[in-house]
Each structure stands twice: as C-alpha cells, then as structure tokens.
N, C-alpha and C positions, 0 to 999 in steps of 0.2 A: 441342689441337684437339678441338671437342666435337665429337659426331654426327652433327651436320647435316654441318660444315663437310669433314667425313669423306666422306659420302656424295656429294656436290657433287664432291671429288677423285676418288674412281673414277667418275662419270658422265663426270670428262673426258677422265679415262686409257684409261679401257676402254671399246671400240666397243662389245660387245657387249652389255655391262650397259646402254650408253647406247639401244641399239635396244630391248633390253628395256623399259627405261623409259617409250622412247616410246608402244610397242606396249597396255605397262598402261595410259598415261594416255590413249591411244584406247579402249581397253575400258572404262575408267573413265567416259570422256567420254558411253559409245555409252547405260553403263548407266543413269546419274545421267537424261542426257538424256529415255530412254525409263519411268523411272518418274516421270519431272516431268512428263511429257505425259502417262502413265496414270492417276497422281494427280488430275490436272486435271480431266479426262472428270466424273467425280462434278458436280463444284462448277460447269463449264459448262453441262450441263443443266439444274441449278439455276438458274444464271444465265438462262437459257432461258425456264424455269417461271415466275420471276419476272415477267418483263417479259410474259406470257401469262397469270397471272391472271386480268384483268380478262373474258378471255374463255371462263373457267367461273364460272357462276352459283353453282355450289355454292364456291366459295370466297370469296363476296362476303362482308361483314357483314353479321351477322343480328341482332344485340344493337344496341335501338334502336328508334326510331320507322321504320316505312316510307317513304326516301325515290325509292325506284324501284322500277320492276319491270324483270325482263331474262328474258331464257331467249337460251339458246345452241343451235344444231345444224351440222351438217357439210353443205355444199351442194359438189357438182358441179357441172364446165363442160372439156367434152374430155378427160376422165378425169383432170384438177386439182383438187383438194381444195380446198374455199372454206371457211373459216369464218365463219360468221354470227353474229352477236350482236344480238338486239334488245331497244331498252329504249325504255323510256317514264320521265321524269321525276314525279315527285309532290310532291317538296320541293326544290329546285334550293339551299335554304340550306346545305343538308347537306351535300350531295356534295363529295368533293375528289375533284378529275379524277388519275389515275396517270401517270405518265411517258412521254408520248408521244401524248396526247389533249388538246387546248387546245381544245376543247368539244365538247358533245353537239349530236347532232342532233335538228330539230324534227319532227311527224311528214310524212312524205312523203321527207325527204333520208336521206341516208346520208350517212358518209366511210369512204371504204376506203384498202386500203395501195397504196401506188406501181405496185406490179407488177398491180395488180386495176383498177387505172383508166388504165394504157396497156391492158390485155386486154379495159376496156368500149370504149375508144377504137375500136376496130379490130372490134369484135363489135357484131352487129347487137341493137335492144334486144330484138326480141321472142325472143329465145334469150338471154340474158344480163340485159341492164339492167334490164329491166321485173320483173325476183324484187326489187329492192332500195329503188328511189326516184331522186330525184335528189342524185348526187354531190356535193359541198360544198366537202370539204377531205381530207386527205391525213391518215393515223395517220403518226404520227413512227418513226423504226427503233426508241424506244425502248419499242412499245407492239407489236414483231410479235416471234412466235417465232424467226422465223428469217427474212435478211432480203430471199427470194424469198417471205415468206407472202400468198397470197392473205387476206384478210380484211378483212369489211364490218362496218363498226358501223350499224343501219338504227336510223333514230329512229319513236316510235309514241307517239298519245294514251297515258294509262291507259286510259280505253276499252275500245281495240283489243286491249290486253293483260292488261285485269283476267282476272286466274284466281280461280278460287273457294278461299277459304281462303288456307294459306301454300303448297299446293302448285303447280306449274302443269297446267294440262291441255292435254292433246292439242289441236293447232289453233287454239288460243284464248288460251295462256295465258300471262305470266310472273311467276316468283315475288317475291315480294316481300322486297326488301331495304335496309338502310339503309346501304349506301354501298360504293364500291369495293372490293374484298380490299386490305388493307393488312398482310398477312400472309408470313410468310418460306414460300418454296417447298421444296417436298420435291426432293431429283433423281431423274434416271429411273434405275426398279429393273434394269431390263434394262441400260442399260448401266452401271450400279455392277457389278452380276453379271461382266459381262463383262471391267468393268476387274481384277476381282478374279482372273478367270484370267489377263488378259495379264499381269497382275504376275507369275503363278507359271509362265506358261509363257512368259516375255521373260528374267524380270531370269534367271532361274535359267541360262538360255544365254549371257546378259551377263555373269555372274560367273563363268563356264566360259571366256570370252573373255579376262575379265582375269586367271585363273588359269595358262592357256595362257602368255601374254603371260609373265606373271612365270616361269614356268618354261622359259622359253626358254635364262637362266642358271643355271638356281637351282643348277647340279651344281658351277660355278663358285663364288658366293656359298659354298656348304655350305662349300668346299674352305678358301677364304678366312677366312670367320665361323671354321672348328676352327683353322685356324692362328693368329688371336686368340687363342683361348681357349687353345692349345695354349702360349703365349707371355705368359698369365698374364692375359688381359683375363676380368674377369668376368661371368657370365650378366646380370648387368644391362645391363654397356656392351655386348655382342654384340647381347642385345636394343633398345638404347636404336640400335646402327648400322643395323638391321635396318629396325626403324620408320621411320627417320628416311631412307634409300633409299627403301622401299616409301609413307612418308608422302607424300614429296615428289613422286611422279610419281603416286601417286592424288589428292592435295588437287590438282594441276594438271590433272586428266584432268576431276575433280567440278565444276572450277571453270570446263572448257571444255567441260563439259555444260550446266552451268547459263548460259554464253551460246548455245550452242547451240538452249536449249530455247526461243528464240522464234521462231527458223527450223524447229522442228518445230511451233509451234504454230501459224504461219501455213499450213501444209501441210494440220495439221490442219480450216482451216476450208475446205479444198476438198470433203471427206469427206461427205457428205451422210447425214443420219441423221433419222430419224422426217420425213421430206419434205422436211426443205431442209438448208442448210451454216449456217456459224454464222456472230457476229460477231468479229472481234478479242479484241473485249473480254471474251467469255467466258471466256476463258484464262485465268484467272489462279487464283492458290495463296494463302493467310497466308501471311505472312512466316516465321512460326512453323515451320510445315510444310515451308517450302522450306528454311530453315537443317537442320532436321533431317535431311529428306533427303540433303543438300548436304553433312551431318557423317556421316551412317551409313554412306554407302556407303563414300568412304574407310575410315572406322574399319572395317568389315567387310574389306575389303582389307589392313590394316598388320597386325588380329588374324589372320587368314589367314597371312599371311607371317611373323609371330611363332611361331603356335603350328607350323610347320614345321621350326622348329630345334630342336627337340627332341631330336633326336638328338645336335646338334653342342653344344646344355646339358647332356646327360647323358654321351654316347661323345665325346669330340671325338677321341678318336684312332682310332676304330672310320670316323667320318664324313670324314675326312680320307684313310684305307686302305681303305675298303670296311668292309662289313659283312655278318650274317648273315639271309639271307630268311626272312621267319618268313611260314609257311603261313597262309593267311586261315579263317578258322572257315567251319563250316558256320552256324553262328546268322542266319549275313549272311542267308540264303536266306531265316528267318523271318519277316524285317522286310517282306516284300511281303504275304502274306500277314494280317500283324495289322498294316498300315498296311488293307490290302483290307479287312477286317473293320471295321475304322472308321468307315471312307468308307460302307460297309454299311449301318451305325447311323446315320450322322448322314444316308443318304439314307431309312429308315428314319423318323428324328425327322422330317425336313422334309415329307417325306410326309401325316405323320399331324398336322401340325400348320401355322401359318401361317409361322410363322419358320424358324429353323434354317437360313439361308442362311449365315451363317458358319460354323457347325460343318462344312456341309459342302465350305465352300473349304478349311479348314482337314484333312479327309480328304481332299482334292485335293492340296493341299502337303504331307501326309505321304507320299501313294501317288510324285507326283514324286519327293520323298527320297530314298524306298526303292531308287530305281534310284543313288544313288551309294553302297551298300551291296551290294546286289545282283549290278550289273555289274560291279566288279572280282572278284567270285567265279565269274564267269561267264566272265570275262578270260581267269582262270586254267585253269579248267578245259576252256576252248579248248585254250590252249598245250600244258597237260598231253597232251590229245590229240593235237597235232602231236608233242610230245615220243615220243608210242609207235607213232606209225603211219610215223613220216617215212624218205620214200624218195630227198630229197634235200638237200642240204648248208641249204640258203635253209629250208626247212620244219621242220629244226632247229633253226637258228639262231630264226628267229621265234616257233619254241616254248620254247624256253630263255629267250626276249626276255617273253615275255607270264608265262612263269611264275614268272619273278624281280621281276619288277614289274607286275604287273597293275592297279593304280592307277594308272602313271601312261600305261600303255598303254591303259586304259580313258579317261584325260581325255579323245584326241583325240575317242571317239565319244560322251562326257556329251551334247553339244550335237544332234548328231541324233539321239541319242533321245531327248530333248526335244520337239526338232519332229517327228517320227515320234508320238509319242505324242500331242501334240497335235492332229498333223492326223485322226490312226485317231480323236482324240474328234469331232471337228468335223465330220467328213462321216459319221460317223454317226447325231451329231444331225440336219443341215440335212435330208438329206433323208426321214425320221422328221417333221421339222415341216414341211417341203411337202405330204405326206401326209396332214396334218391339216385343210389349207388347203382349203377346199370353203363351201357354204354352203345351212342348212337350212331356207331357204323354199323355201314351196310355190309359189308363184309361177315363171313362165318367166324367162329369165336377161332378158328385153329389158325385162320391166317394169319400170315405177316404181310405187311406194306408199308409202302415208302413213298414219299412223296419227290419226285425226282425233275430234272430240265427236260420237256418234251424235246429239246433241239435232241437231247446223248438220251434218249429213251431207251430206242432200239438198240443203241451199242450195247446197253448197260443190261440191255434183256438177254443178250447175244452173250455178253460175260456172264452172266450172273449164271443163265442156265448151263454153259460150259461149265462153272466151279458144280454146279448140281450136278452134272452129270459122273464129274471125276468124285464126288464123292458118294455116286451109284443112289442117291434122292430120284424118288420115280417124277414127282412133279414137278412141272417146268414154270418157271416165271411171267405174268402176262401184262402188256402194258398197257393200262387204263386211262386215255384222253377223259376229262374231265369238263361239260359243255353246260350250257343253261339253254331249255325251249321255252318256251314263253308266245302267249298269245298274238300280243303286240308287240311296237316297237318300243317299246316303255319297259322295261324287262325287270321293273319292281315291281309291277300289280303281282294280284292272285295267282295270274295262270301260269306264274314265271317256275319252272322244275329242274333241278341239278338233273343231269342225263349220264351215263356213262356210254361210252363206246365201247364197247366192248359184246362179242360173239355169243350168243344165246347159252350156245354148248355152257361156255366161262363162266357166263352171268349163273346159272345154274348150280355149278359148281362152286363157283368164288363167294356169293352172295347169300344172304338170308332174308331176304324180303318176300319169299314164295315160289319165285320162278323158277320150273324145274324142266328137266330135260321135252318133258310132256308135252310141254307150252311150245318148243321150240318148231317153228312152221319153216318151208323154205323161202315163201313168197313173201313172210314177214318184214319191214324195215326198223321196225322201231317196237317198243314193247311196255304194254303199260296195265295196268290195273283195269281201263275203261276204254272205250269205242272212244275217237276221236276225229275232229277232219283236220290232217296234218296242213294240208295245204294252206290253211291259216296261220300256221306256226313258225316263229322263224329260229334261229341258230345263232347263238353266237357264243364265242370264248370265256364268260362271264358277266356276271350282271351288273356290272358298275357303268355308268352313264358314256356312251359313247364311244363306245365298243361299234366296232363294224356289225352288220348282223346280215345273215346269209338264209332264203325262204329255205322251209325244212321240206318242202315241194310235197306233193301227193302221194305218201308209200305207205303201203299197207301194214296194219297194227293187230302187233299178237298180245291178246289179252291175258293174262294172269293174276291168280288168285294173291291177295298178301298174308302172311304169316299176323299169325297172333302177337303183339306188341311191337310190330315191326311198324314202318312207316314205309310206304309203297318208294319207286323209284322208277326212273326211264330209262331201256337199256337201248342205243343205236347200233343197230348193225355198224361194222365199218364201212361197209361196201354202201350203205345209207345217207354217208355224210356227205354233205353240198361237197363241193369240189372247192377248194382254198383257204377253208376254215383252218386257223391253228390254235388250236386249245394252248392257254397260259398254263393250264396245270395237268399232269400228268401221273401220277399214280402204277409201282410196279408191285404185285399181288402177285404172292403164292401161299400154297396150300398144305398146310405144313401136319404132321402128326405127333404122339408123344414120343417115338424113336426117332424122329429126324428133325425137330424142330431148332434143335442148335445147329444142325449143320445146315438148314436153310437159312439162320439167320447171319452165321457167318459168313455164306456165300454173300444175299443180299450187302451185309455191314463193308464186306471186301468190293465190291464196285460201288455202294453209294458212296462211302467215305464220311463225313459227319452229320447226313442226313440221317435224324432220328428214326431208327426203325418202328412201326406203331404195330401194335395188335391190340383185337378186343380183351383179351383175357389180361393184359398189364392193366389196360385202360382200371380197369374193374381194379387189379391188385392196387394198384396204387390207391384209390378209394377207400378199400378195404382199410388200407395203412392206416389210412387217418382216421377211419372211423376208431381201430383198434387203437389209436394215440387217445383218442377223444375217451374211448370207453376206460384205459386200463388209465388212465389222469381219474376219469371221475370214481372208477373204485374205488381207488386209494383214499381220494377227498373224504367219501362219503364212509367209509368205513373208520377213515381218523375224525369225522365228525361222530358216527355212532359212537367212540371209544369215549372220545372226550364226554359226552350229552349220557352216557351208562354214568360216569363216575362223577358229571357236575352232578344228577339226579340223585345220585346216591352220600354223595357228602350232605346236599341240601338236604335229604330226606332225616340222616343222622344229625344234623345242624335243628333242623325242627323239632327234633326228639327233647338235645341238649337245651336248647332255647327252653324248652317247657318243663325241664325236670322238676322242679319245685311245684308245679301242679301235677304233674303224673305221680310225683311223690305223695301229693297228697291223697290223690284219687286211689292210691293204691294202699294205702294206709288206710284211708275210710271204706276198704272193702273190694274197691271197683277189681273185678278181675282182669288180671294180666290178657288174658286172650282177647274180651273187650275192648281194652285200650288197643290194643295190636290189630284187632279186623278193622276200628275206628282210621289208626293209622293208615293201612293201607288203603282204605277205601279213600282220603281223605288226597294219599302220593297218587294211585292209578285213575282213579274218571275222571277227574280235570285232564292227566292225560291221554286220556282216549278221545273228550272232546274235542283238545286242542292238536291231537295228530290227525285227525277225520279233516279239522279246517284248515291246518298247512301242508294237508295231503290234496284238496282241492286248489289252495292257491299254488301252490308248487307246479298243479298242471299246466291253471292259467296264466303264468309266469312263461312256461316253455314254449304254449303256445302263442305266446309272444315273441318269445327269443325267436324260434323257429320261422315265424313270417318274416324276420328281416332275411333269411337265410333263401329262402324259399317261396312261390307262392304255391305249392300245391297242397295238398289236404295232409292232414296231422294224420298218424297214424297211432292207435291205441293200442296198448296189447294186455291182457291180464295180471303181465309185470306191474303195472301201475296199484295196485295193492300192497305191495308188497312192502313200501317203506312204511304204510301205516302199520301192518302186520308188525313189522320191525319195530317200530316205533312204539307199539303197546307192550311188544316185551321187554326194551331197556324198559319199559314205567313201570311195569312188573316186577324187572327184577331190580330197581333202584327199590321200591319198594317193600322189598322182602327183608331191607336192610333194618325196618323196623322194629320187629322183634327180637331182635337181638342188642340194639339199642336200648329198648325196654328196658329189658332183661338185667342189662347194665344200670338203670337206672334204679331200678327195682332193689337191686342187692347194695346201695351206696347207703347209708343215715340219710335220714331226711333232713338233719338239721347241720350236714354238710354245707350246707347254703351260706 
C-alpha cells in the first residue's frame, strides 16, 4: 500500500482526521483564493491604464511625422468627474484608431461614453452640452477606464488647436503627435502598494487558518506517525504518509480556491476605486503565475506538516510518551527589535530616494514575522506569571497549560494580532492623510478658474462674460496677470512673492486670504499683509533666472489682515503696474454659486477649450476620492483579516481541547469539575491575547508612522480610533474562546478509553 493510498484509508476510518482535513482544504481554499484576487489587483489596473491611454496626451506617439494634435483635461458636472480629450486631425493616413473608437470626430461633434450621453440627455445644454459640440456616436467599453466613465472625445480644426512648438499652451493649445499610444500600461502604484500589504497582512492569517485546521489532530497523527516509526517504518515512508495526508486535503483546498477565485473576482468588480468599478475582464492572472500560486501554497502547507515531525524522526518513543519542555530563549525578544531597525532603514532608503518600495514591504514582512518568534515568549512568560501568583485551581492549570506549550497556545492568538496590527497601522495612516486633504489656492472655495494665454485673455474675458450674460449668471469673469516682487534682482531669495493684478474691489471678492472690501484705499498701489518700501522692489513675469525685471517704483501700500489657515498674498492694482511688463501667465476667475455653477463652467469650458477648468472644491473632491479608495480597500482587508483571525482562533482553541482529550478525560474522571477545566481554558485562549493585541496594537502604530513619513513630513495625527482594533481584537479572543466549553462538553460525554 503506498502513501497515498494509506492516507485515503485513515480519512475514512477516522472522523476526526477526516474533519481535519476538511477544515485545512477550507483554509487552503480561503488562502489560494485570497492571494489570486491580491495578485490580480496589479495586472487589472493595468488592464484599466490600457484601454485609457488614448486619453493622456503624454503617452501618444511622438516618433514621427505630426498627424494630430490633442491635449486632455478633467471637466466637471454635479460633482462627476468628465474627462475631456481634444484633438484635431492633420494626417488622417496615419492614425490607427485603439479599441473602442471607430472614428474621429469632425470639428464642432463630439462622441462620448454611454453614461455621458444618457447625462447630456436629461441635462440642459446650456449647463452641460454646449462645453463639448454635437454628439455623434458612442466610445465603445473598450475605449473607457471604467465602465461608468464619464468621457468626451470633442473633435477641433488644427486651427483651433495649433499650439506653438511641440508644447501645448494654456487655452489654445494641443501638442502635437503622430498617432495613438500603442504602448503597454504601467498599473496603479497605490494599489500595487497596497496589494503588497494585503498579501502580508491576509495570507499570513490564512496560513494560521490552515495551520489551526491541521492541528486540530496533529496530537493523534504524532501518536500514529511514532508508532510507525516505532514498528520499523522509515523517516522517508513517515514523511512520504505525512505529505501525502497533508498533500491531499491542501492540493483539494488550492484547487477549490482556484475555482473559487471567480466568484471573488466578480465581487471584486463591485468595489469602486479611482471613480468607477471595473470590467470582468480585468481579472485575470498568466497562466504561469496562477499555476505557481496554485502549486506554492499547498507546497508551503505539506513543508509545514513535514517539517513538524521532527520529533517523531528523531524521539519516536519520547513523541509517542511525552516529552521534555525545553524553555524558549530570550533571543526570540531580539528579532522585533532588528526586524524594527530594518523597516527603520528601508523607510529611511525610501525617503531619501524614489524607489525603495519593496525593501520596505519586505521590513513589513520581517516586523509581521517577528510576532511569531516574539509571542510565544510572551505566551510563556504570561503563564509563568499565573504559575507564581495563582489563587485558584483554573489559574494554575492555565499557567502550567501556556508554560509547557506556549507555541501552540500562542497559534489561537497569531491571527488577531495580525489583524490588531494591521488595523493600529491603517487608521493611523487614514486619518494623518485626511489631514493632508485641503487646498492651496488663493481663490474662494465657490470659484472656477482657468489658466489661459495672456496674449487671447481679454477676448476670452469678452466671450466668456457674453455666454454669462445670455445665460442671465449675475457675475462676470475677471482676468488675473500673474507676477512675482521680489526684493532684489535674484528673484529666488526670501523676499521673492507671487503678486496678482488684479482691482482691490476683485481681490476682495475673488479671494480668501483676508482682504476685504474695508481694506480697499483709493491712493493704494499694491496690497499686502505688512508696511513695505516698494521702491526697492522690482517686477517681473516670473521667477526663473533671467527674466527682464521692471522697478515696482514708490506706490503706496494697503495693508490687510490674513485669514486663519490661509497664506497671505500681493494684490497690484492694474493701473500700478511698470509700463511693459507682460505676465507669462494669466488666470480667468469667476465667482460662481450652487444655482449657477454649471452654467459658469460651461461658459468658461466654451472659450477655453481644453484648458482644464480648476476650482478649490474639486481640488479637495478628488482628494477626498482617494482617501475614500484608501479607506473602503483597507475595510475590507481589515475585516477579511478579523474573519479569518475569529475562526483561525477558534479552530486552534478547539484543536487544543482535542489535542488534550485523554488528559481532560482524565481530570474529569478523577473529579475535576467541568466549569474548572472550562474558566482554566479560557483564561489560558484570552490573556495571552489581550497581551499580544496591547503589543501589535502599539507596533501597528509605529509601523504607520513610518509609512506616513515617506508620504509626508508633517505631524501624525492621533484620533481615539486608534483603540479600537485592540478592543476588537480582545473580542475575536473572547469569542474564539468561548468555543471551549462546549468542546469540553464534548469531550466530557465520549469513553475515556476511546483513545
């Protein structure tokens, strides 16, 4: 009888290995399943990027004769993200259209996606339609990033869109290229990042699931495996029966992950990230890559279960009678420590450099490690404690229980503090990067602006406020040269200040820095937070070396108060400014409300043409998005990490019961009360971990605020959230814990001499 067919005969005989089995090829199933989905994440975004190409300019082709021009920008409608692309043909021989566009528009049409032309349907044009043309035809799903994307393709002479040179310019311009991106897509860095920690903070719980699971018998198996060996079977066939058990319910468990993994990938595309859900078809792995996964995890599983029997290859008659508890070193304590120091350096490298993202996942997976080195010294030195303070029968027992086996006392809690550690990191970041979320124009939150060619300012102030006008909008558009004063002629030192030009009255209105109608003097030229002597000051178009610069001569200075969190500014009269100064950059500002704000932007979107319209309240939404990407990814993590860390805790807790029946049998037979053994038990599943969620509730923080410095350098922000995974984390030990009494119970009503 070879191995296999060995292993197949006790799964029929013996219920309990049989439960076993099932239990591993669930944890097998749960892990395979959850790094197929992890995995994927990368290569869908890619798949994402792909089909989104066409709508960044900067990845067109540039090698070549010119046969288009295009420029891209981000447009608004009800706080929905639009994106725009405009191009103009030149050479129509040249272009090959990408997958999902079956032609260009001519100029005055557009074609937009599905969900952008039921939204013009139902939207009035002078708020919507009238920024784009007339609609044509429909982008195919294989031409939108995701596949609720808003996005117009608007078509335009060359003309309209000649920019000067190869760059585009503001208002006027698109760059010239010779044909589609036909180029492979990068995936998004944020969530590669992120898949990289769910990998270390998922699988590491999954593989404490399937460990659980396997030890549910393992006190049986050892018994079994030494009496082989004891009967003359050699360390090969003990190993070759061992595998060949452990192989057969992990290859079944990998293999009912990997069907599994399309019903998690279909779930997945409800999950919304960077603004929309995704397609089906984004999901998918090489072939290469899934066989790999599909073979490692089992194979980590059977090596697991192999290298266990070392005892029963070296003692089998020590493993078969008991054996001698050898004390755990202090060294274990070390490995946190110079795992910390690591993670240290590689946030350190990352810091000072652009890469270094895997070095420092890689001190993230050492600092995780460290806890299953750590915590069983921590186990012990619980117990030990009960052992010298204990005032009742259960408080001995549990400390005798933790100090003779502290590994395997420590399995039930590996998994929540896991998730204990991962959440202490997670909600230390999220709200540290809320913190961040803000936005540093000077402009009021209602306005829109546009960055535009000072040469077509004035035309474009002269159209824009005529479409206001016809769509009866009380406020008018204003156009904002854009200068730099500065002390000296060196116009990087200290004294060097962005300045706007623009009328007291405007600034007043336009702006949030302080200055209000109050301030505004008639003898004033220039306007500032502080008393200055201008006549030292000079002018010039921007601060890049060698620029003309023009004296800002002697004119008098209206002081004004700044606003709380704002950062002060310089506002020039016009009538102030040197005589032949031309500002590079240009700026058209209006002031928009929540009944008229589409119809302002439409005005502005109809004479800029594809210069991106900004305001402060998108600046902030888009923010927002991500942070809301970052938060509703790490719920999910953190709550499929609690699921898994409840029920690896509670197999192991029932696994420690089983492992000890033949002594609970007997303790129960010589008198010991059931309730006894049962407070013993709990006590024995819950304070190790309550100690170990209190210590990966503190490194979890200083983990983040590590992450967070490469991110940022301003100060962490704490919030009373930060309790909460330990909270959490003492109830799965709770309630993995409770599972003991009724395990008893079961053990209580069997023969003792069942064994």
């Amino acid at each position: 009888m070879n191995p296999f067919q060995l292993a197949l005969r006790v799964l029929r005989v013996d219920r309990r290995t049989r439960t076993s089995a099932i239990l591993t090829a669930v944890g097998v199933a749960v892990a395979t399943g959850l790094v197929l989905l992890l995995a994927t994440l990368p290569f869908a975004t890619q798949a994402r990027e792909q089909r989104a190409q066409w709508q960044e300019p900067y990845r067109y082709a540039k090698d070549g004769k010119p046969a288009l021009l295009v420029n891209s920008s981000k447009d608004y409608f009800d706080g929905k993200e639009i994106m725009r692309v405009d191009l103009a043909v030149t050479d129509s021989g040249a272009v090959h259209l990408p997958p999902g566009i079956d032609k260009l528009p001519v100029p005055g049409q557009a074609i937009v996606s599905p969900e952008l032309g039921k939204l013009l349907n139902r939207t009035p044009a002078n708020q919507l339609g009238d920024r784009f043309g007339k609609p044509v035809a429909a982008l195919g799903e294989q031409a939108l990033r995701y596949p609720e994307q808003l996005v117009v393709l608007v078509g335009h002479s060359p003309q309209e869109l000649q920019g000067a040179g190869g760059e585009a310019q503001p208002g006027v311009g698109g760059r010239p290229v010779a044909d589609f991106p036909h180029t492979e897509a990068e995936p998004d860095g944020m969530l590669t990042l992120l898949t990289g920690v769910g990998v270390v903070v998922l699988l590491v719980p999954s593989l404490v699931l399937v460990a659980s699971s396997a030890r549910l018998t393992a006190a049986r198996r050892e018994q079994r495996m030494a009496a082989l060996r004891l009967a003359g079977a050699t360390p090969g066939q003990v190993t070759s029966i061992v595998a060949a058990e452990t192989g057969l319910s992990a290859g079944v468990g990998a293999l009912a992950g990997l069907l599994l993994s399309p019903a998690l990938y279909g779930l997945a595309t409800f999950v919304p990230w960077a603004g929309g859900t995704w397609l089906s078809s984004d999901f998918s792995l090489p072939v290469g890559l899934i066989v790999a996964i599909v073979v490692a995890i089992p194979a980590l599983v059977v090596l697991a279960g192999v290298l266990g029997l070392r005892r029963v290859m070296n003692t089998p008659l020590f493993a078969d009678g008991g054996h001698q508890v050898k004390p755990l070193h202090w060294w274990r304590l070390l490995s946190l420590p110079v795992a910390g120091l690591f993670f240290l350096y590689a946030i350190l490298t990352g810091r000072d450099s652009s890469g270094g993202q895997e070095l420092v996942l890689v001190g993230l997976f050492l600092v995780v490690g460290s806890a299953m080195l750590v915590g069983p010294w921590v186990t012990s030195a619980v117990g030990g404690t009960f052992v010298r303070i204990w005032r009742r029968p259960s408080t001995l027992l549990a400390g005798r229980r933790l100090r003779e086996d502290p590994r395997g006392a420590y399995r039930a809690s590996a998994g929540i503090v896991l998730a204990v550690f991962a959440g202490s990191m997670g909600l230390t970041l999220l709200p540290s990067f809320e913190s961040l979320a803000g936005d540093s124009s000077k402009f009021v939150d209602s306005a829109l602006y546009v960055d535009v060619s000072p040469e077509k300012a004035d035309a474009m102030v002269e159209q824009a406020n005529s479409k206001l006008a016809e769509s009866g909008v009380q406020d008018r558009a204003v156009a904002v040269p854009n200068v730099v004063v500065s002390e000296a002629a060196d116009k990087r030192d200290e004294s060097s200040h962005l300045a706007y030009v623009m009328a007291c009255a405007d600034a007043a209105k336009l702006t949030k820095v302080g200055i209000t109608e109050k301030d505004c003097k008639p003898d004033a030229g220039l306007y500032a937070p502080y008393e200055f002597d201008t006549s030292k000051y000079m002018v010039t178009s921007s601060s890049e070396p060698d620029v003309p610069t023009k004296p800002l001569g002697s004119i008098q200075v209206g002081r004004y108060s700044t606003s709380e969190g704002t950062n002060s500014a310089y506002f020039i009269e016009p009538a102030a400014m040197p005589a032949g100064l031309r500002p590079n950059e240009t700026t058209l500002v209006v002031r928009t409300t929540d009944a008229d704000r589409e119809q302002v932007r439409t005005a502005l979107a109809s004479v800029a043409g594809s210069s991106g319209i900004k305001s402060p309240r998108q600046h902030v939404y888009d923010q927002r998005q991500e942070l809301d990407d970052v938060r509703r990814v790490t719920v999910i993590g953190l709550t499929a990490a609690a699921i898994l860390a409840g029920c690896s805790a509670a197999i192991a807790t029932a696994g420690g019961v089983m492992d000890r029946r033949r002594t609970f049998g007997a303790l129960i037979a010589a008198g010991t009360p059931v309730r006894v053994l049962s407070r013993a038990l709990r006590m024995e599943a819950a304070l190790p971990s309550l100690v170990a969620t209190i210590g990966a509730g503190v490194t979890g923080i200083l983990v983040g605020l590590g992450l967070f410095s490469l991110a940022s350098k301003n100060p962490i922000t704490l919030t009373p959230w930060l309790i909460a995974p330990v909270v959490l984390g003492v109830g799965v030990a709770l309630l993995g814990a409770s599972v003991c009494t009724p395990a008893l119970k079961r053990v209580a009503a069997e023969p003792l001499n069942d064994e």
